[in-house]
SEMAR-300283 format. One record per atom (N, C-alpha, C): residue in one letter; x, y, z. Coordinates in steps of 0.02 Angstrom, whole numbers, plus 50000, padded with zeros to 5 digits. Each point is the difference from the previous one (the first is absolute). Last residue first. Layout:
aXYZ;...
***
This chain:
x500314832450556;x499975007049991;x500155002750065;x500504977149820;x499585000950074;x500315008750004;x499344986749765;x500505003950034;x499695000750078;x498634989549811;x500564994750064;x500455004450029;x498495011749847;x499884999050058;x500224992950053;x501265021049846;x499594991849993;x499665000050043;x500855023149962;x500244994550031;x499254994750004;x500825020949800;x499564994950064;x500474995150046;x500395022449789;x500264993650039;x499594998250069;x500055017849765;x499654998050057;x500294993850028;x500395022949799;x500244991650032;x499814999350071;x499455018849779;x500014997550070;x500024993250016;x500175022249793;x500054992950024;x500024998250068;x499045022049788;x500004996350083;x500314993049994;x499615011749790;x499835004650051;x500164998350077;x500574996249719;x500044997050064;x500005006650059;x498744999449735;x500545001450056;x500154998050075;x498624996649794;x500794996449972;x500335000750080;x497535004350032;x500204998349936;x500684996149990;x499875005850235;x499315002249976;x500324999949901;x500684983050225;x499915004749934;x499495004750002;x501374982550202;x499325005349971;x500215002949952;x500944977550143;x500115005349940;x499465002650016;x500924981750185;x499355003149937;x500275005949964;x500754976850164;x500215005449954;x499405003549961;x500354981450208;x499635001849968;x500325006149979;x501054978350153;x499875005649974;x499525003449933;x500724979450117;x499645003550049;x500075005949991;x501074983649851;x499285001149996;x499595001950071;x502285002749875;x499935001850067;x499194997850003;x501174999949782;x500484996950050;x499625001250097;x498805005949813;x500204990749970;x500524999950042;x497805018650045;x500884998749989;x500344991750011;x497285010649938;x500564997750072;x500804998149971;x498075020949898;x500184989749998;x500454999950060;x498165020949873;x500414998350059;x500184992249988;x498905025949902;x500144993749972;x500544996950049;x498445019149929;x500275000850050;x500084991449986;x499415023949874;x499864994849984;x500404993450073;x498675023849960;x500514997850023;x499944993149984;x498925023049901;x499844993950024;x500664997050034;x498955025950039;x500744993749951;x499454997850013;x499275019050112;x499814996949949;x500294994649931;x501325015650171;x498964997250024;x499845000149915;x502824996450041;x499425004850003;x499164998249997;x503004992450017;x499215000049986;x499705004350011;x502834995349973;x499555003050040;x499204996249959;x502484989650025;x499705004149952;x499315002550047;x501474985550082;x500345000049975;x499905004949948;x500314989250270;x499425002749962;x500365004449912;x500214976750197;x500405006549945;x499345002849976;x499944982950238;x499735001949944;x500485007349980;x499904976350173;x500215005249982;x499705003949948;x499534981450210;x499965005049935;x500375003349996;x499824977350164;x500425006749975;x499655001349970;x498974982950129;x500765001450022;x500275005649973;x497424992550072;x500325002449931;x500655003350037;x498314979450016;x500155007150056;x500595003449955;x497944982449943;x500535001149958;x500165008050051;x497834991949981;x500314996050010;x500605001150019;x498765012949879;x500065003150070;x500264992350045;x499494996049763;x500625005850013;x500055002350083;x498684978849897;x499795006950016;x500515003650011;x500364981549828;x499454998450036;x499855009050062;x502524993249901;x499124996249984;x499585000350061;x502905002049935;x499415004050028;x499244999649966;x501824985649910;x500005000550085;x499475003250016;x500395002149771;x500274992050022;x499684997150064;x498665019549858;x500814998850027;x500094992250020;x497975010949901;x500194999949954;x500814998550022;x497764997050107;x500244996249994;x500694999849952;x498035013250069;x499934998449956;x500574993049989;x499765014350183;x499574996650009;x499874998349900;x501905011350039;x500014995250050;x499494993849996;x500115021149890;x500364994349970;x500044995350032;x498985018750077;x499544996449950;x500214994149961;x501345013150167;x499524996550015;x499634996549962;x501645012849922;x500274995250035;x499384994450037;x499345020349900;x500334995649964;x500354994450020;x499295017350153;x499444997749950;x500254994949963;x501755009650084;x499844997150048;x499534996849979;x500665014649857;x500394998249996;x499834992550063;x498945023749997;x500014995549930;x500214990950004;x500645015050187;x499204997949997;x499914996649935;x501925012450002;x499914993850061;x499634995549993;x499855017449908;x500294997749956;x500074992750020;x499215021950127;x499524994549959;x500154995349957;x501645013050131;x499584996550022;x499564994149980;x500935020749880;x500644994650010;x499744993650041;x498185018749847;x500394999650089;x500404995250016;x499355009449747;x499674994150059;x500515001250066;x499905024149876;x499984993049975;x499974996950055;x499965023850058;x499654998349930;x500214993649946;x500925008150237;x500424999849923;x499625000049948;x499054998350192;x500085006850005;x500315001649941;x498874977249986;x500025001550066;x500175010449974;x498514974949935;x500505003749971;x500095003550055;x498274986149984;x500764996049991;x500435002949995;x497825005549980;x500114998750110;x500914998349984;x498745002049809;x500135003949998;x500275002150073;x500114976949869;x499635005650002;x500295007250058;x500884981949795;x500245003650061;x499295002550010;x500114974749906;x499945007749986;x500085005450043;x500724974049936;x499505003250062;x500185007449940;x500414970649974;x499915005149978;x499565006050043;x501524973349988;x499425005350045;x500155006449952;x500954973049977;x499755008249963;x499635004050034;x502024976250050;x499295002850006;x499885006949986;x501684977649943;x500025005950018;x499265001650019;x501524977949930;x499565002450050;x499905006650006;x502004988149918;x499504999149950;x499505002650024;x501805010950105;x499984994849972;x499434997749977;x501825022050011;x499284997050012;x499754992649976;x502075018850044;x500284995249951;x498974994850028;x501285024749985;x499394997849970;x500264992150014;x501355019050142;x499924995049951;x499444996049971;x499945024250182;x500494992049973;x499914997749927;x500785025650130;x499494994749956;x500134993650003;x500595014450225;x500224997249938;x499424999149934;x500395011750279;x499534994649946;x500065000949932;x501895007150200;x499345001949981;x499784996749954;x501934999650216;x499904995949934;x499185003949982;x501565016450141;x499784994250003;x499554994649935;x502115019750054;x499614997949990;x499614992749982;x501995010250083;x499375002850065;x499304996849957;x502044999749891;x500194996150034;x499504999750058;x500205016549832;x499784992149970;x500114996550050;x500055027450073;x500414991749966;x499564995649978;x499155018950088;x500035001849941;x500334993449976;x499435010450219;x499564992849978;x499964999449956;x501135018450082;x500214993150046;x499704993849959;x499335020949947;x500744998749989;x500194992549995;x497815016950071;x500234991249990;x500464997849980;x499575025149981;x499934997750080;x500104992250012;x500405007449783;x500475002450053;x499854998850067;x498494995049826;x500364997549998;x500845000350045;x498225014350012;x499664992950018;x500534997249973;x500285020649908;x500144999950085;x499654996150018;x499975001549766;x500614998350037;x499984998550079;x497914992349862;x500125004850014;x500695002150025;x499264981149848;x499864999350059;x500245008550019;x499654989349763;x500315001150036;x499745002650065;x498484986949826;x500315006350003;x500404998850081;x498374984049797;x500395001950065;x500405005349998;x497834998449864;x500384997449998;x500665001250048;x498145009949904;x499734994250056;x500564995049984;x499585022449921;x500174994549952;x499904994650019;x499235017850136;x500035004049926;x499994993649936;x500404999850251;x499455001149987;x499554999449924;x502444987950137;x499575006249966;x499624998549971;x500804986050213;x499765003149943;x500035005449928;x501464982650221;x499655007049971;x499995002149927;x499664975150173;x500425004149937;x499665007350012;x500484976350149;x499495006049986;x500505004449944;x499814973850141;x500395004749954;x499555002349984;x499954984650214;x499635005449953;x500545001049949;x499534978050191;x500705004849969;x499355003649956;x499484985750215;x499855002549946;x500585003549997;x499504978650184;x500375004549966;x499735003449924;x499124986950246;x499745001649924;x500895003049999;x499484992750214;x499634995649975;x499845002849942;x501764996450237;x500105003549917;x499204996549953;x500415005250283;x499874995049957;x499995001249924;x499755012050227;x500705003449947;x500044995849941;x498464996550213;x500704997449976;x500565001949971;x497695010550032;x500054997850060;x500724995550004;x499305011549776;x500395005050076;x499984997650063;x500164989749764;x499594999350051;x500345004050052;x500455005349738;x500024995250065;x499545001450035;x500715006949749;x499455000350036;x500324996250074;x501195015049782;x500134995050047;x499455000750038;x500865011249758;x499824999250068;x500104992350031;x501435017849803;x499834993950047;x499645002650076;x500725013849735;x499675000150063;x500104993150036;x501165015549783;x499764993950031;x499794999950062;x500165016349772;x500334999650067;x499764992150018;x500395017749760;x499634994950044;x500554999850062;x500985010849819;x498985001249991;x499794996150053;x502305001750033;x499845005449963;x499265002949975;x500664982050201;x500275001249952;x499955005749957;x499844989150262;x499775005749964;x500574999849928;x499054980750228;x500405004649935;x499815004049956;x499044992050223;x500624997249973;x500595000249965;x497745008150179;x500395002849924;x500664995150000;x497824992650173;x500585002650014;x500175003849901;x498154991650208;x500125000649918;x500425005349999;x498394983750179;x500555002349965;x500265001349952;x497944989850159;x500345002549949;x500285003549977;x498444983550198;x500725006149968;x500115000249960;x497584989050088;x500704997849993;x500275007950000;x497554989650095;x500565004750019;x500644997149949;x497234992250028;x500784997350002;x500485006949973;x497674995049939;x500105005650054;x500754999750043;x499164981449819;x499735005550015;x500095003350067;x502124984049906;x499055000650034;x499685007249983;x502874986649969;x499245004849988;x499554999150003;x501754984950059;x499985005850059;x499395006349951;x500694978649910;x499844997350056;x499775003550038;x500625002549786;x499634998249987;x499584998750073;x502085009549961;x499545006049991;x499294995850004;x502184987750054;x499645002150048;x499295005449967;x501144986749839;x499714997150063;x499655004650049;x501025014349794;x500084996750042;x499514994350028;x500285014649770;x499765001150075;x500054991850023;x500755020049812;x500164994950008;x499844997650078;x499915019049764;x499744998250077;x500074993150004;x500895020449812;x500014993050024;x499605001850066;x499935017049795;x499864997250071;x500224993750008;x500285023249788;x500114994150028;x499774997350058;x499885021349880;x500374994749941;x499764994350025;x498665020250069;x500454997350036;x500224996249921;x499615026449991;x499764992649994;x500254994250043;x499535028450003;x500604993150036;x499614993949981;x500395028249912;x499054996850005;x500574992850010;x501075023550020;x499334997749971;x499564997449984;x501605008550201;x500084995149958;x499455002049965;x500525013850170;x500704996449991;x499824993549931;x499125027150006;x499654992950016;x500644993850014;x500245028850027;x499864992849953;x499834995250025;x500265016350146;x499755003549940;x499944995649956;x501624996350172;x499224996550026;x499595005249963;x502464999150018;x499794996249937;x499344998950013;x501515012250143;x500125004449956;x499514994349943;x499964989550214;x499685008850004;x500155004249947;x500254972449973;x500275005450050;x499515005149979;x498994979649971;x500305002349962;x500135004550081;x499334975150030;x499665007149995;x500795003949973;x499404975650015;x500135003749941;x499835007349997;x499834981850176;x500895000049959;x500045004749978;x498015002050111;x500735000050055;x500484998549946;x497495002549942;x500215005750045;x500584999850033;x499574986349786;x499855005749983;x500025006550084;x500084974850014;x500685003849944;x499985007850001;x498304988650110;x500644999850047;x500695001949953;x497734995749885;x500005004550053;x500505003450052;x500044982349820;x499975005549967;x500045006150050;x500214978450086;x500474999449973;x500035007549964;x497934991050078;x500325001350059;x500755003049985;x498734991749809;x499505006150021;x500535001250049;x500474980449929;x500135005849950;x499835006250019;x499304982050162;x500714999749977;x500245006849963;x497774990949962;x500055002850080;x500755003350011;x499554987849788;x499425006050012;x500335002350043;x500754979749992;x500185004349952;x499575006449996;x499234985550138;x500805000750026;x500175005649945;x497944991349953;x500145006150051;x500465000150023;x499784985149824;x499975001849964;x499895007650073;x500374978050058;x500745001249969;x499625008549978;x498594989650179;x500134999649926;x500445004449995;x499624990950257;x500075003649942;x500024999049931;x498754984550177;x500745000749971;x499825007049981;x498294986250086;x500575003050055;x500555001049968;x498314989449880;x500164994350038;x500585004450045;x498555012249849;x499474996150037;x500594994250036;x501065022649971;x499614998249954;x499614993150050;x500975026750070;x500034991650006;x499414997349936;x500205022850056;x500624998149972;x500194994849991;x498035009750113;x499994999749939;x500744999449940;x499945000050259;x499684993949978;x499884999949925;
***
């Protein structure tokens, strides 16, 4: 029940939480266990995600409840040299009923420079298979600045709940940032379409790039407009000073959309 917000929905911002965590756990004891000559080293040094699309369905809106039962699935897609790709899948296990899709891209770390590092050989040998371009699935892009006269300014500060094992803001909370903003823009009036209470508003896609790291105690500067070609969409940036730290694209279904 503490996963539900006040009108029975999930927030975008525990999918992403919940998800990442389930995705880290199930990597780490079945894809990514090292053979018996490589389990002395660590298989990775420290896994940022790059990337998340989520994209939810009619039915997710119809079939999640508190205490409500779904499935989830999560499959490896593709394995490139620093990074891999993940896809889940939520349904209704009383149907099989398709009701979320999430894509991951995950990078390996190093520690040292924090900057991406080659994937271990024998993981790449055991995934062979999932090495073509052709296995791999579409991942979240930068977009295009193109903002229309209307924007809205939120400003947050990392605290210290915000950060996670990596010792910067938790990929999650970014979410969260970013949602805040959307909201405040809402009830401020600063989009075409979306006005007035955000929880209004059943939320068709996010995606979010992650693009530079943070740390407890930034300021973030977090800045959001509705897209001049899609105005059922909301774009937000996060800075911290010059540097682009975060982008996330949000898509609603109207509320003339029947659900």
């Amino acid at each position: 029940f503490n996963d539900f917000e006040r009108l029975a929905f999930v927030p975008a911002w525990t999918i992403a939480k919940q998800m990442s965590e389930a995705l880290f756990l199930i990597g780490n004891r079945y894809l990514f266990h090292p053979p018996q000559e490589s389990r002395q080293t660590n298989v990775f040094d420290l896994i940022f995600t790059r990337g998340q699309r989520w994209e939810f369905l009619p039915s997710y809106y119809h079939h999640l409840a508190p205490g409500k039962v779904i499935s989830v699935t999560k499959k490896l897609r593709f394995v490139g040299n620093t990074s891999w790709v993940c896809v889940e899948e939520m349904r209704d296990p009383s149907t099989n009923e398709l009701m979320a899709t999430g894509t991951f891209q995950r990078v390996n770390i190093d520690a040292a420079t924090r900057r991406p590092k080659p994937l271990p050989d024998w993981l790449k040998e055991r995934f062979c298979h999932l090495m073509s371009s052709k296995s791999r699935p579409a991942t979240v892009q930068p977009f295009n600045f193109q903002k229309s006269s209307n924007s809205f300014q939120y400003s947050v500060t990392v605290a210290p709940s915000d950060t996670d094992s990596n010792h910067h803001t938790n990929q999650a909370n970014y979410v969260l940032y970013c949602m805040d903003s959307a909201s405040l823009g809402a009830r401020s009036n600063a989009y075409s379409l979306i006005r007035g209470d955000l929880s209004n508003y059943k939320l068709k896609m996010f995606e979010v790039l992650y693009q530079k790291e943070s740390q407890e105690g930034d300021r973030l500067d977090v800045e959001s407009w509705d897209d001049q070609d899609s105005p059922d969409t909301v774009r937000v940036q996060v800075r911290k000073g010059s540097d682009h730290i975060t982008q996330m694209t949000m898509q609603f279904y109207l509320p003339s959309a029947k659900l």
